[in-house]
N, C-alpha and C positions, 0 to 999 in steps of 0.2 A: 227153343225160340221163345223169346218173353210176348205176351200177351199183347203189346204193343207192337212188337216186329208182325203178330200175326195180323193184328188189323192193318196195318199200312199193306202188307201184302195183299190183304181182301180188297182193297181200294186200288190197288197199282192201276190196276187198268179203267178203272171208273172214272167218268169224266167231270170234270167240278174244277173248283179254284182253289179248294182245300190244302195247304204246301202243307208239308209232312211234321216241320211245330205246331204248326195250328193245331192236328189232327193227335198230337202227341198231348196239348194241353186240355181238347176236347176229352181224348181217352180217359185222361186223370181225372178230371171232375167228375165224368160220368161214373168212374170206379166210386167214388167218395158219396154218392146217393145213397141214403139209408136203402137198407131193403125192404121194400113193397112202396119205396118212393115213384114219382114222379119225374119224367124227362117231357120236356113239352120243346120240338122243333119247327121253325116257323121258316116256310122256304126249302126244302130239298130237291131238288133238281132231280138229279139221277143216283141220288142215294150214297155221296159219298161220307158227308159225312154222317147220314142217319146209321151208314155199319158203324163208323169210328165207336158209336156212343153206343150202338145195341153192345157191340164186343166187349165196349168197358163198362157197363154195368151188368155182363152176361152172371156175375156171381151175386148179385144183389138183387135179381127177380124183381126187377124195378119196371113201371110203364114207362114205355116208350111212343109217345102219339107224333106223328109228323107232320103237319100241316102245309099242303100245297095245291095251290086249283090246278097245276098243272095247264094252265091258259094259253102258253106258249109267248106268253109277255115277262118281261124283267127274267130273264133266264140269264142273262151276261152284259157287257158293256154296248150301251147303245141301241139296246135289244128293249122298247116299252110297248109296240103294241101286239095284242093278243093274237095268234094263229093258232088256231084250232087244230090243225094236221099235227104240227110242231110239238104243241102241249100233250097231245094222245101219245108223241113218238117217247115224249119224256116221263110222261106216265107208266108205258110198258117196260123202260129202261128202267127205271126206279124200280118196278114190283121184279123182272129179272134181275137185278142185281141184287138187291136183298136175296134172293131163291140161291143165286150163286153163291153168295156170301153165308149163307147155313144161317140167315138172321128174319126171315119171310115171317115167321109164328111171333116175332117179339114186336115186329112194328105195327101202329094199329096208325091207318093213311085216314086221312080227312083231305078228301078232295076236294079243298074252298079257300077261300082267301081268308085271310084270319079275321077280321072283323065281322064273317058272317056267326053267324045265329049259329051253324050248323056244327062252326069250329070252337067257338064260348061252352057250348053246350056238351062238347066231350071232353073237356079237361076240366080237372075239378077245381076251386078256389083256390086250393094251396098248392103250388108246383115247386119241387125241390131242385130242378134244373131249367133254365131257361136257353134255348141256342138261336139266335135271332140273325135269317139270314133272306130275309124275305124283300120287298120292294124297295129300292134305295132312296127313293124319291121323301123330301122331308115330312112331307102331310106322312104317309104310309108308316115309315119308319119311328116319326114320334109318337105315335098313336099305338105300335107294338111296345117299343118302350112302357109308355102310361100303361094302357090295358093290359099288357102279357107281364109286363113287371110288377106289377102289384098284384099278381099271382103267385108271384115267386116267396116262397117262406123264409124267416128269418133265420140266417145261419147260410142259406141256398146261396145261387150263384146265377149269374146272368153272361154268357160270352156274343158277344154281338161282331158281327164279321163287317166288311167294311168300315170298321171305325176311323177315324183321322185318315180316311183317304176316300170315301164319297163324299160328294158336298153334303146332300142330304141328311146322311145316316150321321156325319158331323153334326151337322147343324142341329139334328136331334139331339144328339147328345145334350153338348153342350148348352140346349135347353131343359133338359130333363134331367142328366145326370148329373152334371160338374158342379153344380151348386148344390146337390142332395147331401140330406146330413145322415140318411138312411142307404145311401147305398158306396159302400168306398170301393175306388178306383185298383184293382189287385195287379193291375200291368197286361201286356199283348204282345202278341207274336205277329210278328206285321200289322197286317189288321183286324187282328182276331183281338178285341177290346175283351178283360172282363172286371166283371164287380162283385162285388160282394152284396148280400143283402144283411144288412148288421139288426141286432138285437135291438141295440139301442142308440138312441140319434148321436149323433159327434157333435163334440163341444166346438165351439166358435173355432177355437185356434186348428183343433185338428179339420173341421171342416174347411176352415182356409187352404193348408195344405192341401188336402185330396184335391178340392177343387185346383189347385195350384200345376199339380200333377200331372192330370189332365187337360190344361192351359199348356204346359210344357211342349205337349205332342203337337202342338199346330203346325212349330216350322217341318217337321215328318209330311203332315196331311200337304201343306204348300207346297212343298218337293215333290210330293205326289200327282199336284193338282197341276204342276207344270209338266210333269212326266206323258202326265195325261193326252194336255194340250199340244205336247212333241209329235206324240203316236200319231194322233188323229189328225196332226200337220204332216205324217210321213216323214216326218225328224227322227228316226230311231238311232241313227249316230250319233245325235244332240243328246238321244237321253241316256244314251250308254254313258254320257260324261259325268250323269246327275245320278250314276249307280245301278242305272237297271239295266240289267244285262239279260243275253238271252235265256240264260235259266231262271229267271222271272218269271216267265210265259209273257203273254201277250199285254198282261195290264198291271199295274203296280196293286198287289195283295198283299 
């Protein structure tokens, strides 16, 4: 069994949004972290894909920190404010699933929202892997961007989930990212966005392009955004038309 078959196995039963490319292009980067590198994850819910990334960089003896207040707010679609019962149930599920998944010694949890003091304060200035799956909401989401992305080191990589399909986490972007000459656009697996962090800035024309690229995915996110708008109208045979069927799951990922 390859390395890959065995983390999708460790996750099968774990609950998340993670579809099994996502969690295949997760595994790869995480493999490609130098060793004694850096993995910084923002947002885990119930750990699924915090195994994807302990399992691919289990040969690289790389940090793995994951960052979640665990609040019982932004856990899923339409889910924003915080329940305390909810957030302890996902807390316990998290630290169990790691235990079951043989990965509990390699994740180091910050229980806090990422802007706090407590989460800056344990990841160090340079991170070699970025996986941003935290508040969707545009304030929240450009702000990881800015702050968590300008920790990430040059040559690193950044995979941001929800891309071109929250408005949000869009909308950050394409303030923060689409026009950078430092970070190029590398492609997604739904909406598992990633970048690169380049060496050195991109010249005018290829900085057109990348931005170009990522301009491309809009009518993607629009199909999405009307997908959206089916569900929550109880139009789900409308959106079967528009391609999301029921092995989607419940929300366009």
């Amino acid at each position: 069994m390859s390395a890959l078959a065995v983390a999708l196995e460790a996750v099968r039963g774990v609950e998340g949004w993670l579809t099994p490319a996502q969690a295949a292009r997760l595994h790869a980067r995480a493999a490609l972290v130098p060793a004694g590198g850096t993995i910084v994850e923002i947002g885990s819910f119930r750990g699924r894909s915090a195994i994807v990334l302990a399992l691919g960089s289990a040969n690289r003896d790389a940090r793995l920190l994951c960052i979640d207040p665990h609040a019982g707010s932004d856990r899923g679609p339409q889910e924003y404010a915080a329940d305390e019962a909810l957030g302890d149930a996902d807390a316990r599920a998290f630290h169990d699933n790691l235990r079951a998944a043989g990965v509990a010694d390699r994740v180091e949890h910050v229980r806090a929202f990422s802007d706090a003091p407590q989460a800056r304060g344990a990841a160090p200035q340079r991170i070699d892997l970025l996986y941003v799956d935290g508040a969707h909401r545009y304030g929240p989401a450009l702000a990881d961007l800015t702050d968590w992305g300008g920790r990430v080191a040059p040559g690193g990589r950044m995979l941001v989930h929800d891309s071109f399909s929250s408005v949000g986490v869009t909308l950050a972007i394409l303030r923060r990212l689409a026009g950078s000459a430092t970070w190029r656009y590398a492609g997604r697996d739904g909406s598992l966005g990633e970048w690169e962090r380049l060496d050195a800035p991109l010249r005018p024309v290829a900085r057109a392009r990348n931005a170009a690229r990522q301009v491309a995915q809009l009518p993607w996110f629009a199909r999405n955004a009307v997908v959206k708008v089916l569900i929550l109208l109880r139009l789900r045979p409308v959106a079967r038309l528009l391609g999301h069927g029921p092995h989607d799951g419940p929300w366009p990922y």
